[in-house]
DSSP file (Angstrom, degrees, kcal/mol; ACC not computed):
  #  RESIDUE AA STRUCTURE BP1 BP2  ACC     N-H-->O    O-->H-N    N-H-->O    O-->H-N    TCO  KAPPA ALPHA  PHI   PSI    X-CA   Y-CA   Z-CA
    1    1 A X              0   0    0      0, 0.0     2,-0.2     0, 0.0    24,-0.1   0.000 360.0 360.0 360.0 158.6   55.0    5.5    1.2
    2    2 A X        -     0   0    0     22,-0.5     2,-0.2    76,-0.1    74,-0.2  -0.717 360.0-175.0 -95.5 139.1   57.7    7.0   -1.6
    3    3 A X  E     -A   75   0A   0     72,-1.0    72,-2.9    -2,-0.2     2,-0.4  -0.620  23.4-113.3-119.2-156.4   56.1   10.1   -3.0
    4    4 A X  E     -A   74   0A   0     70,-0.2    18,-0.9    -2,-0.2    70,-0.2  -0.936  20.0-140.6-135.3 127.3   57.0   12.4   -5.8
    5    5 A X        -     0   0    0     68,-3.0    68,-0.4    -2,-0.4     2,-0.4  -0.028   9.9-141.1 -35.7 151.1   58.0   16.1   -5.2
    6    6 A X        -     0   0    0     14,-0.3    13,-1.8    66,-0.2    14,-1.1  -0.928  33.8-155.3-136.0 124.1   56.8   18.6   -7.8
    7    7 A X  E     -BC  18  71B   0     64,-4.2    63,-2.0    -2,-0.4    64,-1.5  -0.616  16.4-178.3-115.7 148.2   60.2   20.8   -7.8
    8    8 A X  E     -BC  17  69B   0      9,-1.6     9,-2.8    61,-0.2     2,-0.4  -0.941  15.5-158.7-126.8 151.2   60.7   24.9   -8.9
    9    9 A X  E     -BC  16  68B   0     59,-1.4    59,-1.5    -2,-0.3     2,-0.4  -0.987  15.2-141.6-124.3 149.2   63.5   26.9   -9.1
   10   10 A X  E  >  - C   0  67B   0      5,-1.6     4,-1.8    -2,-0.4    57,-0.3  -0.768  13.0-147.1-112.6 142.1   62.7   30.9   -8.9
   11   11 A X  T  4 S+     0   0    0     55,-2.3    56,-0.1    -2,-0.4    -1,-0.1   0.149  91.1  55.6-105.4  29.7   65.2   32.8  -11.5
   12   12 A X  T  4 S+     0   0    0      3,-0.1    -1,-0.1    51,-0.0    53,-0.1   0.489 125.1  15.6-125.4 -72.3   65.6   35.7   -9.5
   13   13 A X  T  4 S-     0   0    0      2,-0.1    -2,-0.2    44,-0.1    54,-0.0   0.621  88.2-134.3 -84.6 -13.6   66.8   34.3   -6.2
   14   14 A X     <  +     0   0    0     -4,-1.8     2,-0.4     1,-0.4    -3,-0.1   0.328  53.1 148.7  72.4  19.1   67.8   30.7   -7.5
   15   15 A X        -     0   0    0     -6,-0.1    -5,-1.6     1,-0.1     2,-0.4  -0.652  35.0-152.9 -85.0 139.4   65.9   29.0   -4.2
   16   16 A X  E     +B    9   0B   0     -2,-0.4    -7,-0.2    -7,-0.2     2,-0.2  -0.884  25.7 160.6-106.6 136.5   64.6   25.6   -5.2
   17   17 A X  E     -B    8   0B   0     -9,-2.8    -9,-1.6    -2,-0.4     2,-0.3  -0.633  38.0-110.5-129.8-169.8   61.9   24.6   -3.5
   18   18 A X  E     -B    7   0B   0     -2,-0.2   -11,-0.2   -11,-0.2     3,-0.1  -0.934  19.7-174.5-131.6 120.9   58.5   21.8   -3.6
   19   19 A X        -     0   0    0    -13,-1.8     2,-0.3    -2,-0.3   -12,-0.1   0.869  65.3  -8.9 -85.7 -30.7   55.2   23.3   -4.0
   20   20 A X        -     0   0    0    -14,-1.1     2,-0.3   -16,-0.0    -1,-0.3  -0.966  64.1-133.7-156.4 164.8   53.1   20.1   -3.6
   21   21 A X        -     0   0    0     -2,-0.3   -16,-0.2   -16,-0.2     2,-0.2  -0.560  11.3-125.3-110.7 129.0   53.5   16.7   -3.4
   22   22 A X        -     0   0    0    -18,-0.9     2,-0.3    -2,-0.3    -1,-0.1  -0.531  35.0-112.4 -94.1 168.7   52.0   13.5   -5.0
   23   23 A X        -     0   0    0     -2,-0.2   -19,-0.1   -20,-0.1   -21,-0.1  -0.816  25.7-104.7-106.7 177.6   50.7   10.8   -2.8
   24   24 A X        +     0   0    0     -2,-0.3   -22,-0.5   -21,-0.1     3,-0.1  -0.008  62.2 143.4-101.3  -3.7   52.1    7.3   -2.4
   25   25 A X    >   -     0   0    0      1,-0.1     3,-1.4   -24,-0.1     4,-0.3   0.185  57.4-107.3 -46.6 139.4   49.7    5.4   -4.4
   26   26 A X  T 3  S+     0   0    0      1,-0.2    -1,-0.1     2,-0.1     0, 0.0  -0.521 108.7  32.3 -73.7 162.9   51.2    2.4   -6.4
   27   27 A X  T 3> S+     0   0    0     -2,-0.1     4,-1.1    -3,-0.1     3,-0.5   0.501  82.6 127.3  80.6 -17.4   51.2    3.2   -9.7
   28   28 A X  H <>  +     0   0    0     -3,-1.4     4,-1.9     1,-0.2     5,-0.2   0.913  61.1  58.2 -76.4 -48.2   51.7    6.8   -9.2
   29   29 A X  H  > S+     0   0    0     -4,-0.3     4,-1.7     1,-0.2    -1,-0.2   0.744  99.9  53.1 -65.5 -27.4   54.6    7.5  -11.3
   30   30 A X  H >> S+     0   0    0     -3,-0.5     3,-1.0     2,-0.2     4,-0.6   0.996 114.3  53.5 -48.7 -69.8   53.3    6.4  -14.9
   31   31 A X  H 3X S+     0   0    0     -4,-1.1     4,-0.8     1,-0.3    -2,-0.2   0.649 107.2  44.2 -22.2 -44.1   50.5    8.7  -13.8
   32   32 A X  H 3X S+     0   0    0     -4,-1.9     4,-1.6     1,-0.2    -1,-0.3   0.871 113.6  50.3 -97.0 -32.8   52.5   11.6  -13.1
   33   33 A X  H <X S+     0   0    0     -4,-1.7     4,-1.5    -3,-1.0    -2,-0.2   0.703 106.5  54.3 -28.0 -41.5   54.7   11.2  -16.3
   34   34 A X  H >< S+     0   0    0     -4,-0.6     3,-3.0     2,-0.2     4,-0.5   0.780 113.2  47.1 -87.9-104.2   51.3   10.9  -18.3
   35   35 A X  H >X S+     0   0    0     -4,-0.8     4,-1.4     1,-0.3     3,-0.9   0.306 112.8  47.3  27.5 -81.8   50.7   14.6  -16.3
   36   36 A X  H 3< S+     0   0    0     -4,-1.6     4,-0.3     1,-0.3    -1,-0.3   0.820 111.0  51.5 -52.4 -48.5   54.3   16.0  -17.2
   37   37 A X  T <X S+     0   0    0     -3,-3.0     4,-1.1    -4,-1.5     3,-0.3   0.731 113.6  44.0 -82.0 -23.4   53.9   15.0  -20.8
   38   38 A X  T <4>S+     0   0    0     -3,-0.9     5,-1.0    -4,-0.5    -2,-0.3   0.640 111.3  48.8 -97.8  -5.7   50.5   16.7  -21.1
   39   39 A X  T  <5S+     0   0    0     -4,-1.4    -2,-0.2    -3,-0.3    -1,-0.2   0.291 115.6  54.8-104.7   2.2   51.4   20.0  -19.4
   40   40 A X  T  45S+     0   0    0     -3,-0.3    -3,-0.1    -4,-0.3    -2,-0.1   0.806 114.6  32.1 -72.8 -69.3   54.6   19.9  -21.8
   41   41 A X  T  <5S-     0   0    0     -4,-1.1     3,-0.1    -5,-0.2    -3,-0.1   0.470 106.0-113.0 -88.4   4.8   53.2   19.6  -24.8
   42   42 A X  T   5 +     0   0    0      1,-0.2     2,-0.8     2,-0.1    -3,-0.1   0.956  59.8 150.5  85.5  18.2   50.0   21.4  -24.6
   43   43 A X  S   <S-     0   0    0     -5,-1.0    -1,-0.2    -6,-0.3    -2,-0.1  -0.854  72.5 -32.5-115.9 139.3   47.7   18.4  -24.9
   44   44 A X    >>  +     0   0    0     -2,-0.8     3,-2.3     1,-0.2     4,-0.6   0.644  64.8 168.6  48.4  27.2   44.4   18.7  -23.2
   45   45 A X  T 34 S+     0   0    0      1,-0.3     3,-0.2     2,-0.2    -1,-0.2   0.634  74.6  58.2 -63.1   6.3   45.2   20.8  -20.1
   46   46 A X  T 34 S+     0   0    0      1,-0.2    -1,-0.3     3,-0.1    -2,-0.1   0.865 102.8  59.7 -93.5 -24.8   41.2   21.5  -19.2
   47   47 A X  T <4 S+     0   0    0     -3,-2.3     2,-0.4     2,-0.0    -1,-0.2   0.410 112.4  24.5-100.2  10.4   40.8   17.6  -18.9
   48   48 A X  S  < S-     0   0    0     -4,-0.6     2,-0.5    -3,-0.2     0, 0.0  -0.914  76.7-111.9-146.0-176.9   43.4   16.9  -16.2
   49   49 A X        +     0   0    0     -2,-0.4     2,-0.3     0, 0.0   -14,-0.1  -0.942  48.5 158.8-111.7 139.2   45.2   18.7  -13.1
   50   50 A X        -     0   0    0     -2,-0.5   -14,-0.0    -5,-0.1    -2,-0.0  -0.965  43.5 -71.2-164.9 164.6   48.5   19.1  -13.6
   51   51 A X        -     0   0    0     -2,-0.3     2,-0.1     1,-0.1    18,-0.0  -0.339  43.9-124.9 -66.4 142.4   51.7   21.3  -12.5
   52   52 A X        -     0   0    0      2,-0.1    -1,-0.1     1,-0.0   -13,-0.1  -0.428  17.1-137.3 -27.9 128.3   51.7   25.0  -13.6
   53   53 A X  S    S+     0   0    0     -2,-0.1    16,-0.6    15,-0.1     2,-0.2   0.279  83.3  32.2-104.3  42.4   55.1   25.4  -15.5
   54   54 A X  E     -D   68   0B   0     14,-0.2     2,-0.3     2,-0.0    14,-0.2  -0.795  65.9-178.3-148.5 174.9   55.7   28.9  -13.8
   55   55 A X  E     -D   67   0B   0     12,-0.6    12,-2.3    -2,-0.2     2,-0.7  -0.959  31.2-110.7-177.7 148.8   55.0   30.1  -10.8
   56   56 A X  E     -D   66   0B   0     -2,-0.3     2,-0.5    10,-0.3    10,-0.2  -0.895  36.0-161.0-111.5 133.0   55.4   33.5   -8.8
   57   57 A X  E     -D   65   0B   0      8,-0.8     2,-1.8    -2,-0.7     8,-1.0  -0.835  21.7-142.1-121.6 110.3   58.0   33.1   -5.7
   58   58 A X  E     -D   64   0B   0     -2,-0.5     6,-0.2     1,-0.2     3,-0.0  -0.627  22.1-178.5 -89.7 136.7   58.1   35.3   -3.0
   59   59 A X        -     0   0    0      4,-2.8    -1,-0.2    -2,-1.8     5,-0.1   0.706  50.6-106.1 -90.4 -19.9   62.2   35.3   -2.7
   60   60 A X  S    S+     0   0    0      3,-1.3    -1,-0.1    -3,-0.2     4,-0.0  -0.029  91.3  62.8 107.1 130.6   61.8   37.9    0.6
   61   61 A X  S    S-     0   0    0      1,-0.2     3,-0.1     2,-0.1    -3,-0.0   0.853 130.4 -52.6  95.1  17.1   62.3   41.4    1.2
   62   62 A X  S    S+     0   0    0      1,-0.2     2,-0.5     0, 0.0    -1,-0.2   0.689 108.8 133.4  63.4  17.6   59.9   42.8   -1.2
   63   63 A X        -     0   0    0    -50,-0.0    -4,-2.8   -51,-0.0    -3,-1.3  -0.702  34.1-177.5-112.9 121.9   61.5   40.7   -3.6
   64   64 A X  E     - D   0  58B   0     -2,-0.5    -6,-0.2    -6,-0.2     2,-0.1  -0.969   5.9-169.7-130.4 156.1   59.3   38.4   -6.1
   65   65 A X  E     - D   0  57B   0     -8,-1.0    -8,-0.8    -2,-0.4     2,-0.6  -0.585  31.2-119.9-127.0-160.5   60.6   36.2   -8.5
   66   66 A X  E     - D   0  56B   0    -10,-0.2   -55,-2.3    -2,-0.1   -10,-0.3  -0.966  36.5-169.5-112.7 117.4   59.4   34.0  -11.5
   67   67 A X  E     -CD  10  55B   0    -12,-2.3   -12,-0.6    -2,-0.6     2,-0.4  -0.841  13.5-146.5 -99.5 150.1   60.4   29.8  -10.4
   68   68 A X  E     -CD   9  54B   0    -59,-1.5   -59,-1.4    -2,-0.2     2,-0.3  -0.783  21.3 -96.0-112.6 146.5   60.0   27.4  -13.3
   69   69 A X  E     -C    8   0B   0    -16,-0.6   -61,-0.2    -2,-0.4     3,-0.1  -0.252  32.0-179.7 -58.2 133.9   58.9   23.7  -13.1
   70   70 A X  E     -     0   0B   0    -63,-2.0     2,-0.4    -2,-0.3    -1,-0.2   0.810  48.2-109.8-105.6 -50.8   62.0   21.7  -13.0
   71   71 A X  E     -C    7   0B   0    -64,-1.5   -64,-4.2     2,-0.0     2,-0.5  -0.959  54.5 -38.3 149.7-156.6   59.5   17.9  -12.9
   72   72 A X        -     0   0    0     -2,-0.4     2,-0.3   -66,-0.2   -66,-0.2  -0.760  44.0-150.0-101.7 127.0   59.1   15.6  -10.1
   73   73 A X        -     0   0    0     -2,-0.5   -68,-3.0   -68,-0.4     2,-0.6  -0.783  23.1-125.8-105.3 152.7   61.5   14.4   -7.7
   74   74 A X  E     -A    4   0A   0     -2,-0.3     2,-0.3   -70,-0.2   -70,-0.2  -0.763  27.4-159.7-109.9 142.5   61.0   11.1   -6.3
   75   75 A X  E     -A    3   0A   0    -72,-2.9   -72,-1.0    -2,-0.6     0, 0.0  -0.839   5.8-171.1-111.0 136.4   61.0   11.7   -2.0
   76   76 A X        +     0   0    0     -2,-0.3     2,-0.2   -74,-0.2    -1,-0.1   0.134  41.9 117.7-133.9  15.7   61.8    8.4   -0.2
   77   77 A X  S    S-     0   0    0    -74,-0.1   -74,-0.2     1,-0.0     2,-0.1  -0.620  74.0-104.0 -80.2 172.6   61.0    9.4    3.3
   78   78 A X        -     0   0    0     -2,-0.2     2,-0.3   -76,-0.1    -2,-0.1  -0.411  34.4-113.5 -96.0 150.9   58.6    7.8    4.9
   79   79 A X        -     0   0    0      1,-0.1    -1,-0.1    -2,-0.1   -77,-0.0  -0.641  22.7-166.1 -69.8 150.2   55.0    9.6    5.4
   80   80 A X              0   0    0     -2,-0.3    -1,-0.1     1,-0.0    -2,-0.0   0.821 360.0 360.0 -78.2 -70.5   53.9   10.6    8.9
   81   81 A X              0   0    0      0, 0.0    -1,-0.0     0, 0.0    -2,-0.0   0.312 360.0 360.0 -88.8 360.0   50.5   11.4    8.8
């Protein structure tokens, strides 16, 4: 099943990474839009789970950074598990 990525970029070291993952559910992507638009704008964030838009990134070395939400990338490999 196609999921959707939930993508950062750290602004110290400029690695982009994915910190979690949606699952494969039909439907999903309205969902995760509705998500993205409420963790934007500040509407309602105790009633739902939703990305962080910052994040602390260990870059390596003793080295931390800040990585920002960049949104959802849509992943079209196949699941495994």
């Amino acid at each position: 099943m196609k999921r959707l990525d939930a993508m950062y970029k750290c602004r110290l070291c400029g690695k982009e990474y994915v910190e979690c993952s949606t699952g494969g559910e039909k439907g999903n992507q309205q969902f995760v839009m509705g998500i993205m638009y409420r963790a934007v704008s500040q509407k309602k964030p105790e009633e739902v789970m939703e990305p962080t838009l910052y994040e602390c990134h260990f870059c390596g070395g003793g080295n931390y950074g800040v990585a920002d939400f960049l949104g959802f990338k849509l992943n079209d490999k196949e699941d495994t598990e």
